[in-house]
C-alpha positions as a Markdown table, in Angstrom:
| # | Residue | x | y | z |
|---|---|---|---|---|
| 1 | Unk | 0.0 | 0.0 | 0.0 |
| 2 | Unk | 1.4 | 3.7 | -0.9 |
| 3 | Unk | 0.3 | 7.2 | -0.1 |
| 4 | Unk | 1.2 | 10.2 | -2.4 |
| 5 | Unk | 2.2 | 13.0 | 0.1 |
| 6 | Unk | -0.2 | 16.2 | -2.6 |
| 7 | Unk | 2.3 | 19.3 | -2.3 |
| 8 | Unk | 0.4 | 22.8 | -3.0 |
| 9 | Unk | 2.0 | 23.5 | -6.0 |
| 10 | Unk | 0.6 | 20.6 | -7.6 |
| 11 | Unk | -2.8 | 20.1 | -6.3 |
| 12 | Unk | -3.5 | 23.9 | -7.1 |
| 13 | Unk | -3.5 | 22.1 | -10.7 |
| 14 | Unk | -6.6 | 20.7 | -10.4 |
| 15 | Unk | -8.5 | 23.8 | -10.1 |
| 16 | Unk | -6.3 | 26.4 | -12.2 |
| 17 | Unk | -5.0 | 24.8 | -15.4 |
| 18 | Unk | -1.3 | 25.6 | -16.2 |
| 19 | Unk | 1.3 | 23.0 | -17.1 |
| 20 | Unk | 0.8 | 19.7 | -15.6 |
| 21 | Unk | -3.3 | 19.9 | -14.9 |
| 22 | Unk | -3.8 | 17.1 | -16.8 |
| 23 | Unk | -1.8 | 14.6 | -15.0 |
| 24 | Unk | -3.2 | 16.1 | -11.5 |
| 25 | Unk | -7.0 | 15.8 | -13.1 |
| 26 | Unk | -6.2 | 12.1 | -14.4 |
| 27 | Unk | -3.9 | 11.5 | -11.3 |
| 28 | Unk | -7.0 | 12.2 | -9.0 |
| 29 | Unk | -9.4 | 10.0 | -11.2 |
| 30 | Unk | -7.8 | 7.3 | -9.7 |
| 31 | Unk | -9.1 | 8.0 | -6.2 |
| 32 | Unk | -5.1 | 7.9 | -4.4 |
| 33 | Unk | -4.2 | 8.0 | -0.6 |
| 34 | Unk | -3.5 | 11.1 | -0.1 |
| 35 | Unk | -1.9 | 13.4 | 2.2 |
| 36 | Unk | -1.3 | 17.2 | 2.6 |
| 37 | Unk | -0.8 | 19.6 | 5.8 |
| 38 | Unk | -3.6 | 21.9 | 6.3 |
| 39 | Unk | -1.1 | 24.6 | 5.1 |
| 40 | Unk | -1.7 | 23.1 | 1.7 |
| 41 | Unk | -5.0 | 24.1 | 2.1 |
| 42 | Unk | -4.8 | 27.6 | 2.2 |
| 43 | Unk | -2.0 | 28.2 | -0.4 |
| 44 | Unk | -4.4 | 26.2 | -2.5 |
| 45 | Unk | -7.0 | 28.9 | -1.7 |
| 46 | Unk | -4.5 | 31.6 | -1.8 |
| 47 | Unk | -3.2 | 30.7 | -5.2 |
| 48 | Unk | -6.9 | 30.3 | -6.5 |
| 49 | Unk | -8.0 | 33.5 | -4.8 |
| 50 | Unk | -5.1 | 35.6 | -6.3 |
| 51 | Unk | -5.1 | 33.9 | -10.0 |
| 52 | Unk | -8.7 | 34.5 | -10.1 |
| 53 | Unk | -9.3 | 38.3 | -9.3 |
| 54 | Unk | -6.1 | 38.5 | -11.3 |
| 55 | Unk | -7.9 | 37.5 | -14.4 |
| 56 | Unk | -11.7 | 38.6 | -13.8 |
| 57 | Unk | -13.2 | 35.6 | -12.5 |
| 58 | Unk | -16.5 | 35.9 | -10.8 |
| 59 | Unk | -16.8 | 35.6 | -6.9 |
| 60 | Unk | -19.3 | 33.1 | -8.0 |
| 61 | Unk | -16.7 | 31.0 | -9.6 |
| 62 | Unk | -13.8 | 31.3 | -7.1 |
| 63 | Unk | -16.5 | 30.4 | -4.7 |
| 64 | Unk | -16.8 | 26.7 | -6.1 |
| 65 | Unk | -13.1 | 26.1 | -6.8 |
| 66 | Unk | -12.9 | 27.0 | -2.8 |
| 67 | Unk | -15.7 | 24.8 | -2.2 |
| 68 | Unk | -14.2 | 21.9 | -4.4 |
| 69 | Unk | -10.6 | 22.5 | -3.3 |
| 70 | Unk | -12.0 | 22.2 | 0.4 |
| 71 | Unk | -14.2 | 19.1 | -0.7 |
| 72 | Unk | -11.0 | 17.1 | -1.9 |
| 73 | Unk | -9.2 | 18.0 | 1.5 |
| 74 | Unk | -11.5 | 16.3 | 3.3 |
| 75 | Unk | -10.6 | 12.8 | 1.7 |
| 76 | Unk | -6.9 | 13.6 | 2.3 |
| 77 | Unk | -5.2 | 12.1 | 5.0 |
| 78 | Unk | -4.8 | 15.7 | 7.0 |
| 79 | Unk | -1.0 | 16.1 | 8.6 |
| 80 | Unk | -1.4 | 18.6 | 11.5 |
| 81 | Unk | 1.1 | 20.8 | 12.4 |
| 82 | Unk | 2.1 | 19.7 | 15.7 |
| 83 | Unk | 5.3 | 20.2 | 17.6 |
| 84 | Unk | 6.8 | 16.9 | 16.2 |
| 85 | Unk | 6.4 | 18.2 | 12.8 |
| 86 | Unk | 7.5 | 21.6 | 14.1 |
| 87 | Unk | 10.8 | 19.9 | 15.4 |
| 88 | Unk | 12.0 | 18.1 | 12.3 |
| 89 | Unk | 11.9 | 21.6 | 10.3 |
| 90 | Unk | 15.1 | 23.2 | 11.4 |
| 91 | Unk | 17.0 | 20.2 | 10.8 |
| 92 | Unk | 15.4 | 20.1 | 6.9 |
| 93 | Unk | 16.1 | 24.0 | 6.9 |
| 94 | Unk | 19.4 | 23.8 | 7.3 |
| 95 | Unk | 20.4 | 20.6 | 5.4 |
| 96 | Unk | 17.6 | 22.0 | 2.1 |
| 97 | Unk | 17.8 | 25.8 | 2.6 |
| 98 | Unk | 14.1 | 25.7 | 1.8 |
| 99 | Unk | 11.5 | 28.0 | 2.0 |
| 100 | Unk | 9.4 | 28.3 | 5.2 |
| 101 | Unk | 6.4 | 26.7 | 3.5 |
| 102 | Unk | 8.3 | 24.0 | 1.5 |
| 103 | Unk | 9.6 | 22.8 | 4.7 |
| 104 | Unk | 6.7 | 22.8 | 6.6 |
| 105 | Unk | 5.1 | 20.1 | 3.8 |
| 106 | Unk | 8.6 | 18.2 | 3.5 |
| 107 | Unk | 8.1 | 18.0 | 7.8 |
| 108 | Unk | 5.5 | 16.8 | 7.4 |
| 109 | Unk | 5.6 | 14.2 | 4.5 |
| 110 | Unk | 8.5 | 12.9 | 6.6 |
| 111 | Unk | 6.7 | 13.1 | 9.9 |
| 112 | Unk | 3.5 | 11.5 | 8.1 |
| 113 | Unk | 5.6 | 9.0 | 6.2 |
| 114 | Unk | 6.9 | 7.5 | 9.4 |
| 115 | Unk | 3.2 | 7.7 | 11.6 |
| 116 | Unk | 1.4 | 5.5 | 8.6 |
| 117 | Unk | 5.1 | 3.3 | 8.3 |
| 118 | Unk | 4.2 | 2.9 | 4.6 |
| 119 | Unk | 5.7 | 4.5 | 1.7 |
| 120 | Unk | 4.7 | 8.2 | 0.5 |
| 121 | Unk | 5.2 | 9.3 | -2.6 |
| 122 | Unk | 5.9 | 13.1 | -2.8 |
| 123 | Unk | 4.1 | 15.1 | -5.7 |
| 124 | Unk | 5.2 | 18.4 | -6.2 |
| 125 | Unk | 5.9 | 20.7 | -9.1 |
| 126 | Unk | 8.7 | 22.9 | -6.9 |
| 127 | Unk | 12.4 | 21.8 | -7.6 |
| 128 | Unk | 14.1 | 22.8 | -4.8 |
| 129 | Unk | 11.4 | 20.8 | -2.6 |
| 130 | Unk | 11.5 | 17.5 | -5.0 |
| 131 | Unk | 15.3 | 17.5 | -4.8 |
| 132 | Unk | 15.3 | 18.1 | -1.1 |
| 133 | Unk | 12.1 | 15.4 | -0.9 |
| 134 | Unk | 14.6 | 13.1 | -3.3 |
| 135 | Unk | 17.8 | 13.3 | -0.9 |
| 136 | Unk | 15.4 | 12.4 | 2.2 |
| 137 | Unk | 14.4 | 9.6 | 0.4 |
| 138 | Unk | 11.1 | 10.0 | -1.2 |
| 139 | Unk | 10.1 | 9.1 | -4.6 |
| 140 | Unk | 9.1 | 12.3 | -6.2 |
| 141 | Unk | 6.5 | 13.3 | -8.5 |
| 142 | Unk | 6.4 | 16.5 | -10.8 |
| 143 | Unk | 3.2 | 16.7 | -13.1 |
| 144 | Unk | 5.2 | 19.3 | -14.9 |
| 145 | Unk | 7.0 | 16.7 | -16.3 |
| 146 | Unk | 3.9 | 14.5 | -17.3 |
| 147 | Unk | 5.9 | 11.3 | -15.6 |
| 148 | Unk | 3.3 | 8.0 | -15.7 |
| 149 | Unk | 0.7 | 7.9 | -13.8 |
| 150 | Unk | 1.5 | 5.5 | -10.6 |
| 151 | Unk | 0.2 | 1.9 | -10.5 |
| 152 | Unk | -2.2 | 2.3 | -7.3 |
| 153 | Unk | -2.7 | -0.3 | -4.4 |
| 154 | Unk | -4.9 | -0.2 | -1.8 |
């Protein structure tokens, strides 16, 4: 059994379509465990919030890509931030030199990977996070790069 630990900057592709929102769209169709830290929530929302009144899209509209971005998060496997997570990030900071946000969801990929003891799969499309994510061990993912789709097991 496998979970894929859903980074912001490529679930955000399933609501917004830019480069690799194809492979997120047919990537969900397969109904995968998933993870994310609620802070993957709100950049979610934040990205969609800011994209949309950047282009002219309705309140209306935003309004159900909150409401199906919120939806989807409650099927995910929900990583809180707790002081565990907290302590494995200045560790990851030093060692990856990653932005605050990137290592709070590498925390807690690592922190999650080790509380389900089963193997997570990180999906991403942010290189510095996949090559940190890569050098603590994770398989990575970037739907930027269209990679296969993974063979699922439940």
């Amino acid at each position: 059994m496998s979970f894929h630990y859903l980074d912001a900057s490529a679930w955000v592709k399933k609501y917004l379509r830019e480069e690799g929102s194809n492979w997120v769209l047919d990537f969900a169709l397969r109904r995968p465990r998933v993870a994310c830290a609620g802070l993957g929530l709100i950049e979610v929302l934040a990205t969609i919030a800011r994209r949309h009144a950047g282009s002219g899209v309705s309140a209306a509209e935003t309004k159900v890509a909150f409401e199906a971005a919120r939806g989807d998060f409650r099927h995910f496997r929900q990583v809180p931030l707790t002081t565990e997570v907290l302590a494995l990030t200045g560790p990851l900071l030093l060692k990856h030199r990653l932005r605050g946000a990137d290592c709070i969801h590498l925390a807690s990929a690592i922190w999650f990977r080790t509380a389900v003891a089963e193997p997570v799969t990180l999906v991403a499309s942010d290189a510095e996070l996949l090559r940190a994510g890569a050098a603590e061990g994770f398989t990575c993912l970037d739907p930027q790069l269209n990679p296969p789709l993974p063979v699922l097991s439940r």
